[in-house]
C-alpha positions in Angstrom: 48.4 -12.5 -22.7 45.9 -10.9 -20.7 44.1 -12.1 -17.4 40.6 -12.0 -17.2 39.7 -9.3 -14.3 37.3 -10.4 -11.4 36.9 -6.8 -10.3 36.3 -3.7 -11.7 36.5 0.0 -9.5 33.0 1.8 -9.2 32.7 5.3 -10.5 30.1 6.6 -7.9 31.7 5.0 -5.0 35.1 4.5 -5.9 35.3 1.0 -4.1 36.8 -2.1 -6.3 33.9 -4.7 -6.0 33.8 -8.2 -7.6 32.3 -7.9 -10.8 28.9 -10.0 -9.4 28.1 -6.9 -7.8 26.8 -5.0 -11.1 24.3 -5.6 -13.1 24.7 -7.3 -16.3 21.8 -6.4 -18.1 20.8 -3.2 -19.7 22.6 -1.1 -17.4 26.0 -2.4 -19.2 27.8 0.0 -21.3 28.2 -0.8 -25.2 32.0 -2.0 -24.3 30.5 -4.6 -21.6 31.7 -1.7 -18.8 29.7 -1.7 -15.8 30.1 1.8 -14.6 28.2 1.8 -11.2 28.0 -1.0 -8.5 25.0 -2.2 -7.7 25.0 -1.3 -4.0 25.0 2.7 -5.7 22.5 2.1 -7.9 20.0 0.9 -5.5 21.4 3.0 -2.5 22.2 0.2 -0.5 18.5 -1.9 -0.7 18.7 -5.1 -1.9 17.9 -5.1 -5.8 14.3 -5.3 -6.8 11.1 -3.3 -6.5 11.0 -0.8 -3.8 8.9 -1.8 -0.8 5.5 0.4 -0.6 5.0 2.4 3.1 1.1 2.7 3.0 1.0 5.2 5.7 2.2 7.3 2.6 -0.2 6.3 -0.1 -3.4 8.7 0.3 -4.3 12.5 0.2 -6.6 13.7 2.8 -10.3 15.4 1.3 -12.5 17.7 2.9 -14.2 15.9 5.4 -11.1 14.3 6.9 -11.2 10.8 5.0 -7.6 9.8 3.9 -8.3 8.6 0.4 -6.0 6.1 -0.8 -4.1 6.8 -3.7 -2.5 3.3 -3.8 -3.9 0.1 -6.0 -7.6 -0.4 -5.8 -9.8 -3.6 -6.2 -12.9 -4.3 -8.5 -14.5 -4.3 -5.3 -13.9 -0.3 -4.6 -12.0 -1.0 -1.5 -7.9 -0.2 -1.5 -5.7 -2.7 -2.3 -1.9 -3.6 -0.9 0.6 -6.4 -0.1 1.2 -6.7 2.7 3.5 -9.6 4.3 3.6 -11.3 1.3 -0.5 -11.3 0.7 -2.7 -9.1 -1.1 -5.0 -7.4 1.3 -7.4 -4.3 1.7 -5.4 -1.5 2.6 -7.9 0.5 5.4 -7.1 -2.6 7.7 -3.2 -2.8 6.9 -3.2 1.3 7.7 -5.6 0.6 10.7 -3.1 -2.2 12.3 0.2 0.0 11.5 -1.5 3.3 13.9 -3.9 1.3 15.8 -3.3 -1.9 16.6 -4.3 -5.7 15.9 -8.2 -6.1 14.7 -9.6 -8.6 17.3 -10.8 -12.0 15.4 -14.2 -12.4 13.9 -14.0 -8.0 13.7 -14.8 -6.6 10.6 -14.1 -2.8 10.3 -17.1 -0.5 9.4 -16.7 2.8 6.8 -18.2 4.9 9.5 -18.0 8.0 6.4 -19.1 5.3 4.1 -16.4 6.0 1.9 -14.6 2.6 0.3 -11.2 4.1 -0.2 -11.0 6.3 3.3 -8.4 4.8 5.4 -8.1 7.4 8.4 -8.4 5.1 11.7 -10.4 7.9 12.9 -13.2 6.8 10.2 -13.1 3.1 11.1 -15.0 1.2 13.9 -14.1 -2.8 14.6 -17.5 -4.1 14.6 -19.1 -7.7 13.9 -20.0 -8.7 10.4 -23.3 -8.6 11.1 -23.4 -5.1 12.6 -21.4 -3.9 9.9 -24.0 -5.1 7.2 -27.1 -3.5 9.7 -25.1 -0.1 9.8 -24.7 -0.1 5.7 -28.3 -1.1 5.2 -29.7 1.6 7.9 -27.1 4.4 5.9 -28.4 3.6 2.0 -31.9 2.7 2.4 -33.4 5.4 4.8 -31.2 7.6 3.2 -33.3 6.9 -0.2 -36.2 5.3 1.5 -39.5 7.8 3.0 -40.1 5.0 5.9 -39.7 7.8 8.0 -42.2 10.4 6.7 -44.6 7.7 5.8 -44.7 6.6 9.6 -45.8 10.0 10.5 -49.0 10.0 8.5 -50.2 7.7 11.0 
């Protein structure tokens, strides 16, 4: 009679694990073999999706601006999670290199770019300031306040 086996030797790392330690699902040979531990398989992290570093998810551009190449919102703004929440990604990457954002702070695009997230580009400023800095960028950017004021 034959005795059911609890263990089963791994072919990558030759160690004789418990058989909870591979996977049971597609990874399973035709004969029910489980060929490679789990521990191999996901070289020693714990089994699931791989957590993202975002200081490695953008390419820099010509003017300096590290565009992120991660997730982006409907909004035009990165997007990562972070600590369990979803959050924009310019003030995750601006915490990792810089430091804590001081409360009530916003942080203002100072190349206007939505997706930059280079520290260098980004200025802790109120709300309020932050709105004042956009409005002065697009509209006398477009506007002819200025040439219109020289008339006189």
């Amino acid at each position: 009679m034959k005795t059911k086996t609890t263990t089963r030797l791994c072919r990558r790392c030759k160690v004789d694990r418990p058989l909870e330690r591979y996977y049971t699902d597609s990874r399973v040979k035709k004969d029910g073999r489980r060929a490679v531990c789990i521990d191999c398989l996901t070289n020693g992290r714990p089994p699931g999706p791989v957590p993202m570093d975002p200081l490695t998810r953008y390419k820099v551009d010509e003017r300096g601006c590290w565009i992120w190449t991660g997730a982006v919102h409907k909004t035009g703004y990165g997007q990562v999670k972070w600590n369990g929440e979803s959050t924009v990604a310019h003030r995750v990457v601006y915490q990792l290199l810089v430091g804590p954002i001081e409360d009530g702070k916003v942080l203002d695009h100072l190349c206007s770019v939505k997706l930059c997230v280079n520290p260098e580009h980004l200025d802790p400023t109120t709300h309020s300031v932050n709105i004042q800095r956009a409005w002065d960028r697009n509209h006398c950017a477009t506007c002819t306040c200025k040439s219109e004021d020289t008339k006189g």
